[in-house]
Structure formats: structure tokens, C-alpha cells
Backbone as CSV, one residue per row, in Angstrom:
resi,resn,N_x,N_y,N_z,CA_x,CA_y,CA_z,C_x,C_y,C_z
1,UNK,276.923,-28.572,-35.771,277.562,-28.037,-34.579,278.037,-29.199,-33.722
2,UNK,278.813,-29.628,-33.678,280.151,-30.610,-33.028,280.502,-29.972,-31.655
3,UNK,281.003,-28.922,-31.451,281.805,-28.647,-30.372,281.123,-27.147,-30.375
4,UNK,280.495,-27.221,-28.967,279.419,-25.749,-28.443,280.250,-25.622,-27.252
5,UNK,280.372,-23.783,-27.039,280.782,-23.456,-25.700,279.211,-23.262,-25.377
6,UNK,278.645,-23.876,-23.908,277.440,-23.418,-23.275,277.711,-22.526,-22.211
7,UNK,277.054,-21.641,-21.935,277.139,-20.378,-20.800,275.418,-20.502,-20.403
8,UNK,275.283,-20.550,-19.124,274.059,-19.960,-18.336,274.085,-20.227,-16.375
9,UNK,273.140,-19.267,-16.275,272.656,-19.169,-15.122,271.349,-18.926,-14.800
10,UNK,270.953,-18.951,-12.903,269.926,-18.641,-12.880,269.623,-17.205,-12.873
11,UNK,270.867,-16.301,-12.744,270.490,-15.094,-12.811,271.380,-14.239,-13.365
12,UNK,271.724,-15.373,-14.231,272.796,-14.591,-15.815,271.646,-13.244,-16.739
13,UNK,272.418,-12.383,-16.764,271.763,-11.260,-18.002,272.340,-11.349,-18.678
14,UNK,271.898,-12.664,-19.612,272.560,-13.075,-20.769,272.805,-11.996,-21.924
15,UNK,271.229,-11.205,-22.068,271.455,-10.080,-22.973,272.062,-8.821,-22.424
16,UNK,272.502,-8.654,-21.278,273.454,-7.465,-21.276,274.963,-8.078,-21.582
17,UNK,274.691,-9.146,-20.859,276.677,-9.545,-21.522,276.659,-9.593,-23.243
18,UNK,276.070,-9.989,-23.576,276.093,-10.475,-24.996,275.438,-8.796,-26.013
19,UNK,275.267,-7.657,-25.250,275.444,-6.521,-26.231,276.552,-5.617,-26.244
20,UNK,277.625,-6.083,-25.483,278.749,-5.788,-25.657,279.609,-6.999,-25.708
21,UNK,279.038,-8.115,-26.469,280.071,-9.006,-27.044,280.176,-9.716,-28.138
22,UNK,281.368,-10.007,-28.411,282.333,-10.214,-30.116,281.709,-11.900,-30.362
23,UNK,281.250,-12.466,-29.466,280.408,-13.255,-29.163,279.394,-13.993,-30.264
24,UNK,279.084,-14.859,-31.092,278.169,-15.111,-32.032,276.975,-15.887,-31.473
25,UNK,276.288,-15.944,-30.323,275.290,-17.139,-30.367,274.927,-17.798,-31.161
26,UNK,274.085,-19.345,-31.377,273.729,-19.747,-32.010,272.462,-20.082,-31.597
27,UNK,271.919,-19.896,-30.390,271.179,-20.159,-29.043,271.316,-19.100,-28.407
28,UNK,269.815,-18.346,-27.981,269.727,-17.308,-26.362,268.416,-18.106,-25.683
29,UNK,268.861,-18.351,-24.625,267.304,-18.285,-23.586,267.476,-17.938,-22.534
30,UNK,266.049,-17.456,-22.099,266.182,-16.578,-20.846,265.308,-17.462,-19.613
31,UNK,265.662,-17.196,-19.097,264.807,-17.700,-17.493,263.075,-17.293,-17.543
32,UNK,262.530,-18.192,-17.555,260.719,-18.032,-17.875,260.214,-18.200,-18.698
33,UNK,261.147,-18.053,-19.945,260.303,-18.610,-21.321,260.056,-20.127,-21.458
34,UNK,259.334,-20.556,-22.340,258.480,-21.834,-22.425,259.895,-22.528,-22.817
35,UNK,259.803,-23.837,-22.139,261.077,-24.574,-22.405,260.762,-25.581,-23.721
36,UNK,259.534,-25.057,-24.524,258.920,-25.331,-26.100,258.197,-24.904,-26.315
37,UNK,258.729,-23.968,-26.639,257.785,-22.208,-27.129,256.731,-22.931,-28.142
38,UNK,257.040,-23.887,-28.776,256.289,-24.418,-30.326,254.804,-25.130,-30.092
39,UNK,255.738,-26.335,-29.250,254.356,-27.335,-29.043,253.806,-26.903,-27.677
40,UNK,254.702,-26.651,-26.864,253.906,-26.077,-25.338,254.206,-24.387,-24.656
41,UNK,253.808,-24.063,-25.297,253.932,-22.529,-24.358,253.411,-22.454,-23.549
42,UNK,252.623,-23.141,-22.896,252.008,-22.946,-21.503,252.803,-23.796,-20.846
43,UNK,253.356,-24.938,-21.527,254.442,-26.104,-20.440,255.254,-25.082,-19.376
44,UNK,256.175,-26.199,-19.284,257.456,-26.034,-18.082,257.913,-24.296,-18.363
45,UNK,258.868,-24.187,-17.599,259.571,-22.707,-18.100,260.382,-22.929,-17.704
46,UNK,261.647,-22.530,-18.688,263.448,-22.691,-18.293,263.625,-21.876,-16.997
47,UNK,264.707,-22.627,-16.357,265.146,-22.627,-15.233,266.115,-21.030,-15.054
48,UNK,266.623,-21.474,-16.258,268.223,-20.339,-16.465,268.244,-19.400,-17.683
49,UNK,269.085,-18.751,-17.530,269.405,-17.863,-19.024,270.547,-18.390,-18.976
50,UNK,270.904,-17.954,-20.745,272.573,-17.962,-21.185,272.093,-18.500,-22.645
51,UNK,273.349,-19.153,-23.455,273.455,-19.098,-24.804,274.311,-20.015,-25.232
52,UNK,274.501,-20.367,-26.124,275.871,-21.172,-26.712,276.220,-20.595,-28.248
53,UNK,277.287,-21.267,-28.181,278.273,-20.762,-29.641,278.891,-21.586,-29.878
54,UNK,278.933,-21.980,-30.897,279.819,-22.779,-31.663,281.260,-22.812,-32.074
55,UNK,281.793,-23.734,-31.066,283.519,-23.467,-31.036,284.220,-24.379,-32.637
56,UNK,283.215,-25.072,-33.312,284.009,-26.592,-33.808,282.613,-26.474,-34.945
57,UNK,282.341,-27.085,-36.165,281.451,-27.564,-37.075,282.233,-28.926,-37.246
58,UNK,283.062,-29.059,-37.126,283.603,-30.352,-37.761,282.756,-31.575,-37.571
59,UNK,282.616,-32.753,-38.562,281.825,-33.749,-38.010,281.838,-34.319,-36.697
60,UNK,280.696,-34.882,-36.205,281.219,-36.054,-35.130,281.874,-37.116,-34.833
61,UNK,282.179,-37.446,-36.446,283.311,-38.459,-36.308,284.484,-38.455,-36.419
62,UNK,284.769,-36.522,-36.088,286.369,-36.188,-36.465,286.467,-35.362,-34.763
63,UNK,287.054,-35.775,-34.326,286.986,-35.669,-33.207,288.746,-34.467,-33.005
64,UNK,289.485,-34.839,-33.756,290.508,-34.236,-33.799,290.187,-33.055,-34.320
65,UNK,290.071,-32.884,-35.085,289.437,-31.696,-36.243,288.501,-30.459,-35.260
66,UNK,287.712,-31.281,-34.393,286.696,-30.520,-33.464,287.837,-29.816,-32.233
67,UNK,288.875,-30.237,-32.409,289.899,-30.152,-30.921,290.467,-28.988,-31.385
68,UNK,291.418,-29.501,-32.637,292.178,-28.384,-32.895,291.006,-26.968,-33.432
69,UNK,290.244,-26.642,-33.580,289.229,-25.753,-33.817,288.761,-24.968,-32.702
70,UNK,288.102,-26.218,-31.609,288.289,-25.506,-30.664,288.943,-25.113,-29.662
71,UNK,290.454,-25.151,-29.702,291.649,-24.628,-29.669,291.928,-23.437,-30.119
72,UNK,291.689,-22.721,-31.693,291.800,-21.905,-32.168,290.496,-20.842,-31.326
73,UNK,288.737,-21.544,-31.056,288.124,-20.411,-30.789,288.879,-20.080,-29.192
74,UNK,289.353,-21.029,-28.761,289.341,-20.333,-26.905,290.480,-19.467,-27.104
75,UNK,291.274,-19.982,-27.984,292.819,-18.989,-28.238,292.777,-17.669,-28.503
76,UNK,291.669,-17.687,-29.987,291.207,-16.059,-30.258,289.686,-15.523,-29.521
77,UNK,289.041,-16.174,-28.643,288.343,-15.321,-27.858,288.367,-15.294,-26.094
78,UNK,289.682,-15.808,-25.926,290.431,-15.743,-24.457,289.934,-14.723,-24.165
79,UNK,289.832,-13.669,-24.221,289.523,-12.286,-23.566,288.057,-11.809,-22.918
80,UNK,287.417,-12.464,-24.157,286.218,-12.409,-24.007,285.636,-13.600,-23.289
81,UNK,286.122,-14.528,-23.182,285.896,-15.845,-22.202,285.864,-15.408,-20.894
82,UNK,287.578,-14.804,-20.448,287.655,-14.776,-18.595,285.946,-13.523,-18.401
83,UNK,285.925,-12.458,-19.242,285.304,-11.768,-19.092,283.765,-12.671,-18.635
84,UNK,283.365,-13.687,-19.951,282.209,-14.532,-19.667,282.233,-15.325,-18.150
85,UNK,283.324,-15.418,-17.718,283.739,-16.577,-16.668,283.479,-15.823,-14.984
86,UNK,283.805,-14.414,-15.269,283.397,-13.718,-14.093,282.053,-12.665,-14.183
87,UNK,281.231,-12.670,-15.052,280.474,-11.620,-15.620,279.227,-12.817,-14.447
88,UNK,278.614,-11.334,-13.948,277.676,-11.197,-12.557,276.497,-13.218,-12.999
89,UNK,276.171,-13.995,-12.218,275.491,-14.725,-12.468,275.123,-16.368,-13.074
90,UNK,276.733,-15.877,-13.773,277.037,-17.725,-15.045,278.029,-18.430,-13.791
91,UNK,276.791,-19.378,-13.810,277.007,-20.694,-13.049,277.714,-21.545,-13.569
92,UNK,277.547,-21.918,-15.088,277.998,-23.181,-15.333,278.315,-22.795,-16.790
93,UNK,279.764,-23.329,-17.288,279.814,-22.671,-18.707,280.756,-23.973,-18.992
94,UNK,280.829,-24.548,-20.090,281.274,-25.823,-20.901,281.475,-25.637,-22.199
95,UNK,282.746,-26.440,-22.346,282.834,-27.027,-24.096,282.453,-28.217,-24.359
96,UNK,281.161,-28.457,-24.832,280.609,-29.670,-24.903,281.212,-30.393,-26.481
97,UNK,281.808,-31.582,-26.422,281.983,-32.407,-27.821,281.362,-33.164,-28.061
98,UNK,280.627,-33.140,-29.020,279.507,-33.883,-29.950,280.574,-34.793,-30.858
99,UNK,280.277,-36.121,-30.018,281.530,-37.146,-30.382,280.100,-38.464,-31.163
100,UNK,280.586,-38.699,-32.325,280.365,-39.784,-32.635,280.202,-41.414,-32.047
101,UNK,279.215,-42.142,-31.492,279.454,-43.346,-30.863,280.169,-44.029,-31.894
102,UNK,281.116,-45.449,-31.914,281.863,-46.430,-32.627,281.176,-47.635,-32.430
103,UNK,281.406,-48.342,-32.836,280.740,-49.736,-32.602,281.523,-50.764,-32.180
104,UNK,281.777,-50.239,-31.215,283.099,-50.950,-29.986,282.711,-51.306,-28.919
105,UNK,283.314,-52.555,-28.018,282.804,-52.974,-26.866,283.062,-51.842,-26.012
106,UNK,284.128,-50.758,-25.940,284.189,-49.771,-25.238,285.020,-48.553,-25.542
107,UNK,284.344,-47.801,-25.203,284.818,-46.320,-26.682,285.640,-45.261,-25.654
108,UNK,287.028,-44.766,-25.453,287.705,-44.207,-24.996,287.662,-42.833,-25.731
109,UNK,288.033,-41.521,-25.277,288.250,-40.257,-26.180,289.271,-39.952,-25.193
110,UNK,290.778,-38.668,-26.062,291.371,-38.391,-25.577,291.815,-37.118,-25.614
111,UNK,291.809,-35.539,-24.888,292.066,-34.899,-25.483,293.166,-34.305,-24.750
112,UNK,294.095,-33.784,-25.410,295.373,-33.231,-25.417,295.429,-32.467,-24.302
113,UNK,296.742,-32.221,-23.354,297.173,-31.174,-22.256,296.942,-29.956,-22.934
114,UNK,297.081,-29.272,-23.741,297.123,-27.540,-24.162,295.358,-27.866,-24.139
115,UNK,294.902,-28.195,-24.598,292.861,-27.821,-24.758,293.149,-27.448,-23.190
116,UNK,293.203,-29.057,-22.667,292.678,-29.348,-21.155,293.527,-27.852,-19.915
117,UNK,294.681,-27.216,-20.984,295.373,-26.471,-19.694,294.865,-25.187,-20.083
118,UNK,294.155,-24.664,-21.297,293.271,-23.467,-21.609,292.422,-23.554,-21.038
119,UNK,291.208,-24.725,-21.089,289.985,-24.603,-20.309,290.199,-24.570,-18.740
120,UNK,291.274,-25.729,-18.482,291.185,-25.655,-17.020,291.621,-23.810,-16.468
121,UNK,292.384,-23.054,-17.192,292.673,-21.747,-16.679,291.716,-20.789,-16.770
122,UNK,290.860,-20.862,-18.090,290.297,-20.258,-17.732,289.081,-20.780,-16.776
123,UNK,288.580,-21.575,-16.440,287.696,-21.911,-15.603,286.421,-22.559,-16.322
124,UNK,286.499,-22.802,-17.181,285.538,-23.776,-18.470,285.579,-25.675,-18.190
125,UNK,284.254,-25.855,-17.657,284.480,-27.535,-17.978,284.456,-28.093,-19.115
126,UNK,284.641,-28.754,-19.183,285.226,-29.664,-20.748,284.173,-31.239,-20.842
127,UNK,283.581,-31.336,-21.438,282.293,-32.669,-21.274,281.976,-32.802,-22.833
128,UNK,281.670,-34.137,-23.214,280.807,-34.918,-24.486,279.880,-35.663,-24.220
129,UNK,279.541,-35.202,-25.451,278.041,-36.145,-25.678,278.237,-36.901,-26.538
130,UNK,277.983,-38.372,-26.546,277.766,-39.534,-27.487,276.605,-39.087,-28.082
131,UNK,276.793,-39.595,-29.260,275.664,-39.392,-30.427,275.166,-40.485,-31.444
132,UNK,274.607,-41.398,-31.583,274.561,-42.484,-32.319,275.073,-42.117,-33.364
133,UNK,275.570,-43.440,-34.463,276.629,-43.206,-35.886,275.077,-43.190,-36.549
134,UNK,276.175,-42.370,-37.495,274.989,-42.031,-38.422,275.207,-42.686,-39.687
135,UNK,274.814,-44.118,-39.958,275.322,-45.077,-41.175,275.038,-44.644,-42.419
136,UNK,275.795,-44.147,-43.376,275.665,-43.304,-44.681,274.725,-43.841,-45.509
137,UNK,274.466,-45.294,-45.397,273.746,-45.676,-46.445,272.073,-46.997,-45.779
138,UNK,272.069,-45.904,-44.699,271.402,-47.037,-44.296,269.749,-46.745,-45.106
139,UNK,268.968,-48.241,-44.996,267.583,-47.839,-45.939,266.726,-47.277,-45.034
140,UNK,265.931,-46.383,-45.761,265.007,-45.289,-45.230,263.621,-45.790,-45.375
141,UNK,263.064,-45.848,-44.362,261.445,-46.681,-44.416,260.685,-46.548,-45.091
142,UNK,259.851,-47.117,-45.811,258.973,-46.909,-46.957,257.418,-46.283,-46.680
């Protein structure tokens, strides 16, 4: 997963929006559950509800590939987006890109006016995450 739309709030009903939607999560959490159900269920407890979906699989080191993809999801689920964008509670909703780091004194990314004039309309921020390279052949500890 390269390129995630994230949706949540503090008082998003994530599961009522999402049982009338075309919507795939890949991720639900709700406000109170253990923020590591596994190792700490008594720990912290999430702040917010909401979910993410996967706009892009493409690698992290195809950064184009992740664009034009997620281009295609905001294009064919526009409808269901403005709907996400005003639906009672979602604070904060993003297309996050899971960008590959380079091994450059300083690493620029650029993405195109049509992404940037879909998200900016519908009301979606647009943000990446660096990710260390993942060297194909590097040796594995003994």
C-alpha cells in the first residue's frame, strides 16, 4: 500500500458512513479502542475513528505509477469522496504517498496540477511519507 486515502475524526461514525459505502477499507478504528489491541489492551486508547483505503499499490519507488492510480481512484470515487468530505464529524482526511527515500543530498517530489486541482476541490490534503530504500540484495543477519 503506496498511496492511502486516510479519513477520521473525533466524532466520525466511521461505521455508519462506511455501511452505505462503495468504499473498501483496509483499516477501521474507532475512538476507545486500545491503540495495540495485541501487546497492550489496557495501554493508551485512540483518540479518533475513521479508516483508510488504498488509492495506489504501486511500489515506493514508482512514484508516478502511485499518481496516475491515484488519479483514477479520486476520479471514479468523486462522489463518494465530497459525500466523505461533508459526512457529520471527519476532521482530517488525506492522500498520503508512501514515497521511497533516494540516496541524495536532497530529495524533491513533484506532483502534477490535475491530482493537486482534484484534491484541492474536493477538500482532501495531499502529504508523504519517506520510507527508507529497501536495497534488494542487501545481507540478512546470521
Amino acid at each position: 500500500m503506496s498511496c492511502v486515502l486516510r479519513a477520521r475524526g473525533i466524532s466520525f461514525a466511521v461505521d455508519e458512513f462506511l455501511a452505505e459505502s462503495a468504499l473498501k477499507p483496509t483499516a477501521i478504528f474507532r475512538r476507545g479502542e486500545p491503540r495495540l489491541p495485541e501487546s497492550q489492551p489496557e495501554g493508551p486508547k485512540l483518540s479518533a475513528s475513521g479508516f483508510h483505503v488504498v488509492a495506489s499499490e504501486a511500489d515506493f519507488s514508482d512514484l508516478q505509477v502511485q499518481i496516475a492510480d491515484a488519479i483514477h481512484f479520486l476520479e471514479k470515487n468523486q462522489a463518494e469522496l465530497t459525500r466523505l468530505v461533508g459526512f457529520p464529524g471527519v476532521e482530517n482526511l488525506s492522500l498520503d504517498f508512501g514515497i521511497e527515500e533516494r540516496d541524495v543530498a536532497a530529495q524533491s517530489e513533484r506532483f502534477p496540477p490535475n491530482l493537486l486541482r482534484i484534491v484541492g476541490n474536493l477538500g482532501i490534503w495531499l502529504e508523504f511519507t519517506l520510507y527508507p530504500c529497501q536495497k534488494p540484495n542487501a545481507p540478512t543477519p546470521d
